[in-house]
N, CA, C and O of each residue as an XYZ file, in Angstrom:
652
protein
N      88.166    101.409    118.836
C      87.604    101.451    117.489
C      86.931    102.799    117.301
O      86.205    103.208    118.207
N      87.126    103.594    116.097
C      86.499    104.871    115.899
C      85.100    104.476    115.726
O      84.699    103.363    115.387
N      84.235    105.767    116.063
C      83.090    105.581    115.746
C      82.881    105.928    114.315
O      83.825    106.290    113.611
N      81.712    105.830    113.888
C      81.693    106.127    112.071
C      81.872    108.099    111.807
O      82.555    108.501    110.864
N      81.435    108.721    112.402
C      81.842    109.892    112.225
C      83.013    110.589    113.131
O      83.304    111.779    113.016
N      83.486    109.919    113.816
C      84.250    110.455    114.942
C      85.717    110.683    114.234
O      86.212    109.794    113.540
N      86.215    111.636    114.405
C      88.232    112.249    114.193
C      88.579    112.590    115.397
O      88.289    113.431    116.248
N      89.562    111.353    115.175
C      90.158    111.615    116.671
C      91.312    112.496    116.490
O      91.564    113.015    115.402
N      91.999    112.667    117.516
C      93.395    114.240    117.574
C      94.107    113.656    116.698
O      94.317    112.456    116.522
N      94.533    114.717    116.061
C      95.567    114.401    114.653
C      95.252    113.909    113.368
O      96.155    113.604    112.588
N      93.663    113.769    112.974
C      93.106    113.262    112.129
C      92.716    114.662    111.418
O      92.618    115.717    112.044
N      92.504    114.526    110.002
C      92.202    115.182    108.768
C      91.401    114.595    108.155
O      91.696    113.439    107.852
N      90.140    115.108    107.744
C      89.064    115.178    106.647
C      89.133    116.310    105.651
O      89.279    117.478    106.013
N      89.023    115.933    104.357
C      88.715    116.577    103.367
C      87.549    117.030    102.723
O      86.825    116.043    102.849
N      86.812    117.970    102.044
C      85.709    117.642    101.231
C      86.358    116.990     99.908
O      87.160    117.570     99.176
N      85.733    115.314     99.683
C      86.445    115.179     99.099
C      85.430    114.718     97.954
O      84.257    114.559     98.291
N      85.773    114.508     96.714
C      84.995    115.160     95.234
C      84.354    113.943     95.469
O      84.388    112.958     96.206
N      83.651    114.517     94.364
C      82.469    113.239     94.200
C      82.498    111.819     93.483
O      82.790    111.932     92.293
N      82.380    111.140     93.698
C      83.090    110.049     93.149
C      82.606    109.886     91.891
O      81.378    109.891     91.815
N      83.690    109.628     90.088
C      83.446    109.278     88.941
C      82.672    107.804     88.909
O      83.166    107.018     89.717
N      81.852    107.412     88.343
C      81.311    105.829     87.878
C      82.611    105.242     87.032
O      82.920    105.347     85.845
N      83.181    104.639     88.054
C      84.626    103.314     87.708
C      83.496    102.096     86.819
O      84.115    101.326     86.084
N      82.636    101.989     86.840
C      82.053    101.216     85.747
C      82.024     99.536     86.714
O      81.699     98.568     86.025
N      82.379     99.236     88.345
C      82.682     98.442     89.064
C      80.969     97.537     88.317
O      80.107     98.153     87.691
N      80.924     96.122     88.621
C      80.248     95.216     88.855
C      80.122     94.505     90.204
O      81.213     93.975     90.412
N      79.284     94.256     91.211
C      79.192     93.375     92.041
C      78.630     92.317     91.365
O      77.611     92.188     90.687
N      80.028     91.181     91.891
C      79.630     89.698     91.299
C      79.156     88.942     92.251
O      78.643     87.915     91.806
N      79.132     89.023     93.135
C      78.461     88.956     94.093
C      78.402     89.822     95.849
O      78.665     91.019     95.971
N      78.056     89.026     96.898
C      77.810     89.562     98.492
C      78.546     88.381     99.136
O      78.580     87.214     98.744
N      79.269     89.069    100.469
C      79.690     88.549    101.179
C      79.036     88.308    102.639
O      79.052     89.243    103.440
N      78.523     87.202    102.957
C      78.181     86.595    104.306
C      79.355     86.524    105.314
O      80.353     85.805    105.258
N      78.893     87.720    106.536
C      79.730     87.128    107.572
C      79.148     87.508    108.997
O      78.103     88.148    109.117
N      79.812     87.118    109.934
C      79.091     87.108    111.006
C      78.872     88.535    111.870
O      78.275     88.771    112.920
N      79.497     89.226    111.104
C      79.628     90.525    111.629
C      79.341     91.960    111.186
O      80.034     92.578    110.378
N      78.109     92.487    111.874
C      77.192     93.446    111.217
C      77.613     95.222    112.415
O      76.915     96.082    112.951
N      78.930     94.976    112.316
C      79.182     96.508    112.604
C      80.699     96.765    112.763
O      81.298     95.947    113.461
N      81.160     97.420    112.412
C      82.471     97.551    112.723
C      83.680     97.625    113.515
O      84.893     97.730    113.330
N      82.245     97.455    115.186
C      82.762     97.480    116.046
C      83.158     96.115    116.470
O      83.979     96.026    117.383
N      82.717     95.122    115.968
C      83.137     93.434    116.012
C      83.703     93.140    115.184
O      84.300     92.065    115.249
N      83.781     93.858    114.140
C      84.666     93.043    112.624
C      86.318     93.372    113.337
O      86.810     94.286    113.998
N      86.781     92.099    112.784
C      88.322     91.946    113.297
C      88.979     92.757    112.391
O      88.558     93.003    111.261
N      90.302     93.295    113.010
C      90.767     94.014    112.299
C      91.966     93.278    111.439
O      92.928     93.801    110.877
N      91.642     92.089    111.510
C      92.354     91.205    110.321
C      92.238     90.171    110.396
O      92.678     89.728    111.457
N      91.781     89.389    109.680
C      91.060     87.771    108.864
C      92.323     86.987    109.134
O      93.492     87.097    108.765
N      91.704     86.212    109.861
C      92.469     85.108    110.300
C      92.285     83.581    109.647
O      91.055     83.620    109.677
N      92.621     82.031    108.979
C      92.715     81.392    108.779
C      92.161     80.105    109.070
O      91.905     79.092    108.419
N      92.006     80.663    110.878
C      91.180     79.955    111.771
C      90.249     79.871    112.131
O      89.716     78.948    112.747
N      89.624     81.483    111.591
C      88.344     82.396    111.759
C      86.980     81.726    111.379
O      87.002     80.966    110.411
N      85.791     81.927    112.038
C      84.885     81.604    110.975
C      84.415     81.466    109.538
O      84.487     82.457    108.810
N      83.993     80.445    109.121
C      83.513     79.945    108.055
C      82.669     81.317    107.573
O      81.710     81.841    108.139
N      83.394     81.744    106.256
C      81.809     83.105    105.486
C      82.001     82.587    104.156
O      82.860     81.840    103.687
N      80.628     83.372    103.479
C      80.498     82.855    102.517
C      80.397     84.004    101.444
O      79.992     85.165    101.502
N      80.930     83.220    100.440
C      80.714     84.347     99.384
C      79.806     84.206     98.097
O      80.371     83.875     97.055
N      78.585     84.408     98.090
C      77.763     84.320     97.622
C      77.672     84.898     95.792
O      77.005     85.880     95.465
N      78.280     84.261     95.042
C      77.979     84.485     93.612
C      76.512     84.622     92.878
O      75.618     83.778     92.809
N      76.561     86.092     92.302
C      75.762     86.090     91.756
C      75.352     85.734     90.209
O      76.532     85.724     89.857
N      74.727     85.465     89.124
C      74.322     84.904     88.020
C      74.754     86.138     87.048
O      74.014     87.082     87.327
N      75.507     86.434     86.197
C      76.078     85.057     85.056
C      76.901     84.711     85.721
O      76.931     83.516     85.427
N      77.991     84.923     86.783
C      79.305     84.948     87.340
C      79.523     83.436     87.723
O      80.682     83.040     87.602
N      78.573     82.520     88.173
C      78.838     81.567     88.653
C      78.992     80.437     87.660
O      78.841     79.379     88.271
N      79.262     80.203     86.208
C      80.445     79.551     86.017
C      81.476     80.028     85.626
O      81.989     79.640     84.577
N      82.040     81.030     86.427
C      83.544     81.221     86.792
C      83.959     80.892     87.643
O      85.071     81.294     87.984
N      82.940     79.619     88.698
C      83.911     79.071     89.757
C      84.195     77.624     89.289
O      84.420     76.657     90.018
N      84.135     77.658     87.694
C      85.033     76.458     87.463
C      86.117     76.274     87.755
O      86.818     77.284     87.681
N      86.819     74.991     88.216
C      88.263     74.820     88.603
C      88.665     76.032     89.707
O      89.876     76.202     89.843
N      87.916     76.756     90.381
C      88.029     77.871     91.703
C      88.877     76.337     92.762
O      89.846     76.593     93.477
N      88.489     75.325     92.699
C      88.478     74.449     94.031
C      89.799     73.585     93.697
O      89.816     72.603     94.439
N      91.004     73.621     92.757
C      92.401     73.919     92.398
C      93.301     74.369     93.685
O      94.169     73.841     94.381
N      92.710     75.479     93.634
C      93.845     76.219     94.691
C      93.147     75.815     95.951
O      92.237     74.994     96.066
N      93.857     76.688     97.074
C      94.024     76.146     98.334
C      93.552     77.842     99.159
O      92.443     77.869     99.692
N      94.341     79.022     99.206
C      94.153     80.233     98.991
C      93.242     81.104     97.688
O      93.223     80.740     96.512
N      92.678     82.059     98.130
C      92.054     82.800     97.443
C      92.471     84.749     97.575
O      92.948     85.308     98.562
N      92.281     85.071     96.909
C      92.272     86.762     96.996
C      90.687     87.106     96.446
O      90.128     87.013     95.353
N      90.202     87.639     98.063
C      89.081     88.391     97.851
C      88.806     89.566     97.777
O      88.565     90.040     98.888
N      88.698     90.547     96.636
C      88.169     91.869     96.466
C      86.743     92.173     96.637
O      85.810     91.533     96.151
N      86.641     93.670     97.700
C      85.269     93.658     97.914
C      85.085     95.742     98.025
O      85.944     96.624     98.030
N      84.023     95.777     98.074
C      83.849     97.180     98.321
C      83.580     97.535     99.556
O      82.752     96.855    100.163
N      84.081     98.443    100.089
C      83.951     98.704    101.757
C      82.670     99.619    101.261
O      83.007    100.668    100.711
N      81.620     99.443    101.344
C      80.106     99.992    101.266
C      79.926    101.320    102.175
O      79.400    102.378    101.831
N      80.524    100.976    103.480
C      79.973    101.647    104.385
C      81.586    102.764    104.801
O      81.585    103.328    105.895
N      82.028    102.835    104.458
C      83.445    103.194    104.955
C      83.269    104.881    104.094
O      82.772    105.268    103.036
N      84.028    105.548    105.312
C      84.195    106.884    105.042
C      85.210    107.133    104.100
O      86.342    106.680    104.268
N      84.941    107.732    103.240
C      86.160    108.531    102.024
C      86.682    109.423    102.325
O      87.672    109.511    101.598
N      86.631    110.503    103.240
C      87.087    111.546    103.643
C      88.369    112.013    104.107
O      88.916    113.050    103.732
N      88.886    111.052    105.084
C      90.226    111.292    106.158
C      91.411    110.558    105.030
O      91.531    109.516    104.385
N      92.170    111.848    105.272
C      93.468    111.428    104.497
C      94.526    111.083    105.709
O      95.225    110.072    105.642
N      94.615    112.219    107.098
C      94.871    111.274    108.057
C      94.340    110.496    109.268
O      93.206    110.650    109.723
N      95.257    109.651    109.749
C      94.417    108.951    110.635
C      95.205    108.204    111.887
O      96.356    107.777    111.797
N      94.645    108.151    112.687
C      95.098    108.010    114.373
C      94.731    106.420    114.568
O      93.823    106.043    115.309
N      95.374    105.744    113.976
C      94.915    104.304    114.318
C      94.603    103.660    115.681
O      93.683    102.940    116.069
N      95.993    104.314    116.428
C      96.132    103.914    117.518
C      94.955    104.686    118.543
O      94.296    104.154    119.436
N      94.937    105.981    118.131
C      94.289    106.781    119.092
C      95.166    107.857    119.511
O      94.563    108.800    120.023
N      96.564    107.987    119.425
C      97.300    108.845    120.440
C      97.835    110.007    119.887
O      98.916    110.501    120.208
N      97.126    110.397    119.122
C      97.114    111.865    118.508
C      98.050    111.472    117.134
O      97.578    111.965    116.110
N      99.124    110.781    116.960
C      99.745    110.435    116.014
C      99.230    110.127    114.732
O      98.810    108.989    114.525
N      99.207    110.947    113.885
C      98.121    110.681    112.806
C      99.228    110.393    111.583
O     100.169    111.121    111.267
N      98.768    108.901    110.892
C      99.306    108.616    109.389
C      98.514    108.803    108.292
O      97.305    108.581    108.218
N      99.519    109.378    107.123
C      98.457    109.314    106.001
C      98.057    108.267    105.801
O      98.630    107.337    106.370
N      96.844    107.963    104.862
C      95.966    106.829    104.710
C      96.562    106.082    103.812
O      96.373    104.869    103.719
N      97.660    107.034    102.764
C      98.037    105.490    102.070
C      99.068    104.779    102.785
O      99.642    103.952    102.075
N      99.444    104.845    103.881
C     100.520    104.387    104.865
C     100.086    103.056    105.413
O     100.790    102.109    105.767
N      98.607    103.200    105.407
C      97.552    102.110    106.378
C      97.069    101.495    105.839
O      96.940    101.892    104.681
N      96.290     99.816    106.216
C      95.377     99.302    105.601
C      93.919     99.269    105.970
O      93.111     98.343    105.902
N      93.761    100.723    106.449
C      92.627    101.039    106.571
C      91.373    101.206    106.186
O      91.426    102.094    105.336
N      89.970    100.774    106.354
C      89.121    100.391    105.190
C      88.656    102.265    104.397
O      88.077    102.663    103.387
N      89.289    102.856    105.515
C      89.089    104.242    105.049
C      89.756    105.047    104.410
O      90.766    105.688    104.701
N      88.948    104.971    103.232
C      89.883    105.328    101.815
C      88.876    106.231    100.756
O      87.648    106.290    100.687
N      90.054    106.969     99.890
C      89.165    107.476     98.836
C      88.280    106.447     98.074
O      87.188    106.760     97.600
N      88.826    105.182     97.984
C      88.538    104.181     96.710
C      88.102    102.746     97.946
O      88.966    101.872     97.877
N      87.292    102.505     98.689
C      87.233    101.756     99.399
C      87.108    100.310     98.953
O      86.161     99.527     99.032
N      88.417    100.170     98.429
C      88.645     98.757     98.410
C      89.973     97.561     99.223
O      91.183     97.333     99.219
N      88.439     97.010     99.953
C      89.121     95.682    100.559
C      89.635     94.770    100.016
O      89.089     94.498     98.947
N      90.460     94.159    100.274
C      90.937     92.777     99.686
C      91.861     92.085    101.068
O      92.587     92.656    101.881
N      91.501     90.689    100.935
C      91.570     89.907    101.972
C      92.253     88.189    101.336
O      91.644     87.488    100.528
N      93.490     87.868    101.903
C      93.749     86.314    101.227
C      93.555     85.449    102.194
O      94.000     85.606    103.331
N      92.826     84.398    101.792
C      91.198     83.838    102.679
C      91.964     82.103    102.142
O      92.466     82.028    101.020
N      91.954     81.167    102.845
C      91.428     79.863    102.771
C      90.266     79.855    102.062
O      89.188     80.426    102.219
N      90.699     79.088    101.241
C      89.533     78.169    100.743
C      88.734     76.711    101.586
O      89.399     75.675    101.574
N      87.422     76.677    102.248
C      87.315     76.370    102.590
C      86.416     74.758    101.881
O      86.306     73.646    102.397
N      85.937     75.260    100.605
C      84.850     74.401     99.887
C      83.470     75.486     98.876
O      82.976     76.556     99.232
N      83.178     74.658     97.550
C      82.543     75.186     97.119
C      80.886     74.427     97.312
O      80.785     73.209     97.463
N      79.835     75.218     97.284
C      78.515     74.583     97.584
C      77.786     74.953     96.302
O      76.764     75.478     96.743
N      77.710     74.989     95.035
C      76.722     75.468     94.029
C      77.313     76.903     93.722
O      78.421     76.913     93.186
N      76.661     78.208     94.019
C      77.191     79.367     93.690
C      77.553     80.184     94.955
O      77.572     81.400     95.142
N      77.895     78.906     95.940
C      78.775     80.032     97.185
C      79.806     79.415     97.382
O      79.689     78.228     97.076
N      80.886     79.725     97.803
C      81.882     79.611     98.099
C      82.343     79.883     99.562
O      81.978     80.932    100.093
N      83.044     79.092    100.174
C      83.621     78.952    101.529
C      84.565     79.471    102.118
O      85.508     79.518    101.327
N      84.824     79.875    103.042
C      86.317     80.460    103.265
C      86.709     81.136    104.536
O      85.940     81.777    105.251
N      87.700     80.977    104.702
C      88.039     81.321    106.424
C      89.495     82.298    106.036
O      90.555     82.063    105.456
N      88.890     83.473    106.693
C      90.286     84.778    107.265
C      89.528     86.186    106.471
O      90.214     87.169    106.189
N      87.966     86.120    106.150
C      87.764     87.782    106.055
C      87.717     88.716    107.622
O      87.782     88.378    108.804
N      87.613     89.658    107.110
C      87.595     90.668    108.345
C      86.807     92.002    107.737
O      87.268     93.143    107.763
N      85.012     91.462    106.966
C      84.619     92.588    106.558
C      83.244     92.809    107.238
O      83.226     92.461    108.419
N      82.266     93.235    106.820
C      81.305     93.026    107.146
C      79.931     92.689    106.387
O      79.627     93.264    105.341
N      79.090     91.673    107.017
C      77.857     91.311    106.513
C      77.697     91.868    105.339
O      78.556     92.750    105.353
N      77.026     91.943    104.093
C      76.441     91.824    103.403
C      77.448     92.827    102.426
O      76.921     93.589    101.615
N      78.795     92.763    102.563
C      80.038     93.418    101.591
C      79.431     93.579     99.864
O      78.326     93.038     99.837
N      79.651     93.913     99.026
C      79.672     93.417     97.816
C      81.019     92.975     97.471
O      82.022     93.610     97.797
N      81.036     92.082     96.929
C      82.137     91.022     95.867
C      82.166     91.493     94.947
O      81.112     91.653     94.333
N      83.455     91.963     94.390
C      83.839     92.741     93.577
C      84.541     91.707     92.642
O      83.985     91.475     91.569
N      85.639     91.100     92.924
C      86.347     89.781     92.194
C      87.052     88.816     93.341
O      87.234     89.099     94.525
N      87.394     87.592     92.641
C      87.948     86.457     92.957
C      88.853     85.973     92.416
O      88.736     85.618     91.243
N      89.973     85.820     93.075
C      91.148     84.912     92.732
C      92.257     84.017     93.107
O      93.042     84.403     93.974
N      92.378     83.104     92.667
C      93.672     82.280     93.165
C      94.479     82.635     93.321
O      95.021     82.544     92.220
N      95.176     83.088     93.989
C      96.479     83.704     95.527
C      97.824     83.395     93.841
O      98.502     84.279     93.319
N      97.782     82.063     93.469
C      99.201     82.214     92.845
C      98.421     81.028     91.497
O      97.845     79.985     91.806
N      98.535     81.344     90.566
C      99.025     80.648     88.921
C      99.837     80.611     87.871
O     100.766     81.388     87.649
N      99.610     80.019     87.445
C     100.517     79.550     86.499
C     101.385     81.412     85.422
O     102.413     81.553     84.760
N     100.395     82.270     85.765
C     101.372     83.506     85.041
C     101.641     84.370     86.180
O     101.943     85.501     85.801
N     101.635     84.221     87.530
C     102.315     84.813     88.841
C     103.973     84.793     88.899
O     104.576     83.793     89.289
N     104.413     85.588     88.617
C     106.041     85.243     88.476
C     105.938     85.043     90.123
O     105.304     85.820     90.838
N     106.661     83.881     90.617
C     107.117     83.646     91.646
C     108.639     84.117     92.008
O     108.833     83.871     93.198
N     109.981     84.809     91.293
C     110.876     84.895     91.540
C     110.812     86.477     91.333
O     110.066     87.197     90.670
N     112.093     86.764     92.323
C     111.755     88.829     92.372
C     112.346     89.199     90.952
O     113.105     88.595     90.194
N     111.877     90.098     90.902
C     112.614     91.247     89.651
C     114.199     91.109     89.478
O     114.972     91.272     90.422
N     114.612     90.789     88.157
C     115.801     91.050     87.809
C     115.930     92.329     87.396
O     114.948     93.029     87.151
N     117.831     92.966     87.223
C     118.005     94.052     86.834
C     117.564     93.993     85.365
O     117.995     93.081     84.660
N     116.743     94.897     84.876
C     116.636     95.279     83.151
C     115.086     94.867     83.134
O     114.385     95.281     82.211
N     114.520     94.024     84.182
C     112.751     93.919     83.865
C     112.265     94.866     83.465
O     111.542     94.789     82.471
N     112.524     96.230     84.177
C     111.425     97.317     83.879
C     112.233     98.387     82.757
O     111.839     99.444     82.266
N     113.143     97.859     82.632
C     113.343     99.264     81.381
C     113.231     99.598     80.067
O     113.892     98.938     79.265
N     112.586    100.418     79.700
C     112.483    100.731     78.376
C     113.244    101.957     77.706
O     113.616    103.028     78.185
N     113.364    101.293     76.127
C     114.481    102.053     75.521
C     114.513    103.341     75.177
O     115.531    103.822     74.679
């Protein structure tokens, strides 16, 4: 696991601009058991511990009918995650990929998203097993994995063209 400032061989940092106000809301924080990056899994498992996602006020009656589905899609802000490296040595072995190649939390735009079990709702938190972020994330949005306007069938020829 990299350390938070560390580039390993074959890695690239940029000075990279300052970030515009995207106008984001945290709707809420994410509870989990893991307060460094050096324990957070590097991918949310199903089986994983119970975290919680803690809604904050007005947001929480939008978990009407949340307890429908079965799956969720959780968007969150990687808080702590470097913006800098465009490439990166996942492995370690000098082999460096660009970052949009990876699902690395290290990004210009550090956003996580994770599809989580639903585990149960309690008032304005919500339950769920398969993140892989850390303690006190902000919650950015919430959603049901698949509804009723999710096209479930692939693209036909002529979907995307215009005249």
């Amino acid at each position: 696991m990299v350390r938070e400032s560390e580039i390993r061989a074959g890695e690239l940092a940029v000075d990279a601009p300052k970030p515009n106000h995207a106008g984001l809301v945290y709707i809420g924080r994410i509870r989990t058991p893991w307060t460094s990056r050096l324990e957070t899994p590097r991918q949310g498992r199903h089986d994983g511990p119970v975290c919680r996602l803690e809604i904050f006020e007005p947001w929480v009656p939008g978990l009407k009918d949340l307890d429908l589905y079965k799956h969720l899609e959780v968007i969150y802000w990687l808080h702590l995650s470097r913006r800098d490296l465009v490439l990166q040595s996942p492995k370690n072995d000098g082999n460096a990929r660009g970052i949009f190649s990876l699902r690395t939390p290290v990004r210009p735009n550090p956003l996580g998203t994770s599809m989580v079990k639903l585990v149960g709702i309690e008032g304005s938190t919500v339950l769920v097993r398969g993140l892989d972020c850390l303690d006190e994330t902000p919650l950015l949005d919430l959603k049901p994995d698949r509804c009723e306007f999710t096209p479930l069938a692939p693209p036909q020829p002529g979907d995307f063209q215009t005249e």
